[in-house]
C-alpha positions as CSV (number, residue, x, y, z in Angstrom):
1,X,-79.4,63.6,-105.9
2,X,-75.7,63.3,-105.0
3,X,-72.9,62.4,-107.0
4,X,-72.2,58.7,-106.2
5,X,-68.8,59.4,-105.6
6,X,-69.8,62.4,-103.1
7,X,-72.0,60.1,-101.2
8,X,-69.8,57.2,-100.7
9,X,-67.3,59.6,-99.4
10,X,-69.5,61.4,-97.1
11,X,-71.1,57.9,-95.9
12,X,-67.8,56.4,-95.2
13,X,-67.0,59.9,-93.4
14,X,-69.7,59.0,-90.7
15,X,-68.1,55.6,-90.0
16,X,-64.9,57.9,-89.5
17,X,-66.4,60.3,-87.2
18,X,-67.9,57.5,-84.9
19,X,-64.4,56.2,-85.2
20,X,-62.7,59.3,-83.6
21,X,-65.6,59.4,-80.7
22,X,-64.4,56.0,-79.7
23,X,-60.4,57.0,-80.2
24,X,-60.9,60.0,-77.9
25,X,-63.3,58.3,-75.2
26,X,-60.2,55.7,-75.1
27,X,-58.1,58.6,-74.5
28,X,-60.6,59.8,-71.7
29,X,-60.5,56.5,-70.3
30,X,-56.1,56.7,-70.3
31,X,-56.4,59.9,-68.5
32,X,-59.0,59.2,-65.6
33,X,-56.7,55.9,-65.2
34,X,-53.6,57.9,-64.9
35,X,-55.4,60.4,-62.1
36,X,-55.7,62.9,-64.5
37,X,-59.6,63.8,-64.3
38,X,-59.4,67.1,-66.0
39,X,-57.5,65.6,-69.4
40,X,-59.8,62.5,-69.6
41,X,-63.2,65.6,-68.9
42,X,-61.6,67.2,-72.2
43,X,-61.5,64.0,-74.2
44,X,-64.6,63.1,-73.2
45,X,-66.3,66.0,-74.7
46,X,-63.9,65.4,-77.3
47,X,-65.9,62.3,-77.9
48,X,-69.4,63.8,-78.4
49,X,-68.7,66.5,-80.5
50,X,-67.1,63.9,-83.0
51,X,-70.4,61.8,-82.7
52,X,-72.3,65.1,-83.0
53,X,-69.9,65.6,-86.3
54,X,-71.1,61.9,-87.5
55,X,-74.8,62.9,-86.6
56,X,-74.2,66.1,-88.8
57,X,-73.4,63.9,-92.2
58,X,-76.4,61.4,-91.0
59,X,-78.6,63.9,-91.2
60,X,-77.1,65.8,-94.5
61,X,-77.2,62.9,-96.3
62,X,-80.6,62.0,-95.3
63,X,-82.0,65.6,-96.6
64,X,-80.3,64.6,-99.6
65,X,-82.4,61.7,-100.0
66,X,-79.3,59.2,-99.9
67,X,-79.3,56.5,-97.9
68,X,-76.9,55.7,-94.6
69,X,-74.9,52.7,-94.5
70,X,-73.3,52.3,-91.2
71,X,-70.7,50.1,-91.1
72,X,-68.7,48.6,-88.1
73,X,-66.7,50.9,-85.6
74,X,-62.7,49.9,-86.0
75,X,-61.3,49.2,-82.1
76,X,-59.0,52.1,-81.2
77,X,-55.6,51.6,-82.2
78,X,-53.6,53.9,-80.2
79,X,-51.0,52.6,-78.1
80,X,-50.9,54.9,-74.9
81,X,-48.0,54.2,-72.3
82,X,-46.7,57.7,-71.6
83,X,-48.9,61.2,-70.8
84,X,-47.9,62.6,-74.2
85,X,-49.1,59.8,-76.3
86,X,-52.7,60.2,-76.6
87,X,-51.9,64.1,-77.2
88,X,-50.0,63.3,-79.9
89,X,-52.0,60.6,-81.6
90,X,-54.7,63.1,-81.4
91,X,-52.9,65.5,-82.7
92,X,-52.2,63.1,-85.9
93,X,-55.7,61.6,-85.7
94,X,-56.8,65.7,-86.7
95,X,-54.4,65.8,-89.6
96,X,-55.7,62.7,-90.8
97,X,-59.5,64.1,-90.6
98,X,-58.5,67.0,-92.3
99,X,-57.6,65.7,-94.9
100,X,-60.5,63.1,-95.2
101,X,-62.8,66.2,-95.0
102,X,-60.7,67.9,-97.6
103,X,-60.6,64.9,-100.2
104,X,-65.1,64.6,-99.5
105,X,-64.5,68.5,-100.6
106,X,-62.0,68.1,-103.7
107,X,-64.6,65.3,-104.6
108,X,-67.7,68.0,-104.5
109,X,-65.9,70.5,-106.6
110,X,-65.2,68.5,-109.2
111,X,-68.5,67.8,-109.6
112,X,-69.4,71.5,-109.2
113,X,-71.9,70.2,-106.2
114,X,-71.9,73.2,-104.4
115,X,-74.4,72.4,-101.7
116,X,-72.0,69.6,-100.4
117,X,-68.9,72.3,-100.9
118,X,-71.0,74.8,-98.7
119,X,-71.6,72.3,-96.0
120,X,-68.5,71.2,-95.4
121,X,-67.0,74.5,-95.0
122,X,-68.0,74.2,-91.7
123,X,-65.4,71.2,-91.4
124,X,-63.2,72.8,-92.9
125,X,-63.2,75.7,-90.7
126,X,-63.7,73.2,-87.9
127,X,-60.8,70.9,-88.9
128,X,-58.6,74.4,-88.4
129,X,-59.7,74.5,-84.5
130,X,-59.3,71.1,-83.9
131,X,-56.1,70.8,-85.0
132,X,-54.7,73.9,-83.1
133,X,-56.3,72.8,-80.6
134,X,-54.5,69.2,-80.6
135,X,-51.4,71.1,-80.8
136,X,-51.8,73.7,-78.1
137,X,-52.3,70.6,-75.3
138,X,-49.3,69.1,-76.5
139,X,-47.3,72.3,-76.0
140,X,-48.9,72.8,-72.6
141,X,-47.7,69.6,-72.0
142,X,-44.0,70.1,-73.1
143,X,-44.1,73.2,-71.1
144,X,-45.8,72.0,-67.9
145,X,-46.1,68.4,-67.5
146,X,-42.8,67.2,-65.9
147,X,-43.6,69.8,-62.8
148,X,-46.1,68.6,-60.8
149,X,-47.8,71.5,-59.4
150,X,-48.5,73.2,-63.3
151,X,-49.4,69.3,-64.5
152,X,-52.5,69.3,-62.1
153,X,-53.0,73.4,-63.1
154,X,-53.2,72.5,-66.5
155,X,-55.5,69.2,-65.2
156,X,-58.3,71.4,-63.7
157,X,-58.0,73.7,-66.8
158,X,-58.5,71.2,-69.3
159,X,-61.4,69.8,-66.5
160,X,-63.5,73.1,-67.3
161,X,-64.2,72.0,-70.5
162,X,-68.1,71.6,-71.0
163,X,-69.8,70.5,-74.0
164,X,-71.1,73.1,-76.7
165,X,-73.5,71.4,-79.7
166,X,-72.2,72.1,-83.2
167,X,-72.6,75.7,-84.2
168,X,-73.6,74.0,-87.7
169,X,-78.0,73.9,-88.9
170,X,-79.0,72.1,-91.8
């Protein structure tokens, strides 16, 4: 059985996941509004890898034997006017993961749970990519997006972009 402190953390983590699916598919939804197909294809996928990510601690927690609460989805918040904005509240949405997934972690070790502490390595390594990845669009941005011609280059890069399922087995 899992600390009680472990599980609440990892329970309210799959509200938080679900959470960022809906911030991103908002940011999909900005882009294909604005023209730009190939950013809102990248948030899209965006999206289901962050459910995939809730689906992860669903089923963890359910081979644990500890039962799922799901609780209600927050509305986006985001305000998005200008191209950059939903890069960088992405990027800070990341940071703000990270350290959820890092306090779930902190919470495990203290309790020397090393199962939990094993799975969420993956995160954790996970957390690293997203948020270089976050930050690499919004230097592409600064670098390209006020020319035309490289915006819509970097528009049918970020539109390659296919889903992958989580690398991650329980």
């Amino acid at each position: 059985m899992l600390n009680e402190k472990v599980a609440k953390l990892l329970n309210e983590q799959v509200n938080k996941e679900f959470y960022s699916a809906y911030l991103y598919l908002s940011f999909s939804n900005f882009y294909k509004e604005l023209g730009l197909d190939g950013f809102a294809n990248w948030y899209h996928v965006q999206a289901q890898e962050e459910r995939d990510h809730a689906m992860l601690f669903i089923q963890y927690m359910q081979n644990n034997d500890v039962p799922v609460t799901l609780e209600a989805i927050d509305k986006p918040d985001a305000e998005l006017k200008e191209k950059m904005d939903a890069l960088k509240a992405g990027y800070a949405h990341e940071q703000y993961v990270t350290s959820l997934i890092h306090n779930i972690y902190e919470a495990a070790y203290e309790v020397k749970d090393f199962r939990t502490m094993q799975f969420l390595d993956w995160f954790v390594k996970e957390q690293g990519e997203e948020e270089t990845n976050a930050s690499d669009l919004i230097k592409k941005m600064e670098l390209f997006g006020d020319d035309a011609k490289s915006l819509y280059m970097l528009d049918q890069e970020l539109g390659g972009r296919a889903y992958t399922a989580p690398s991650l087995v329980l």
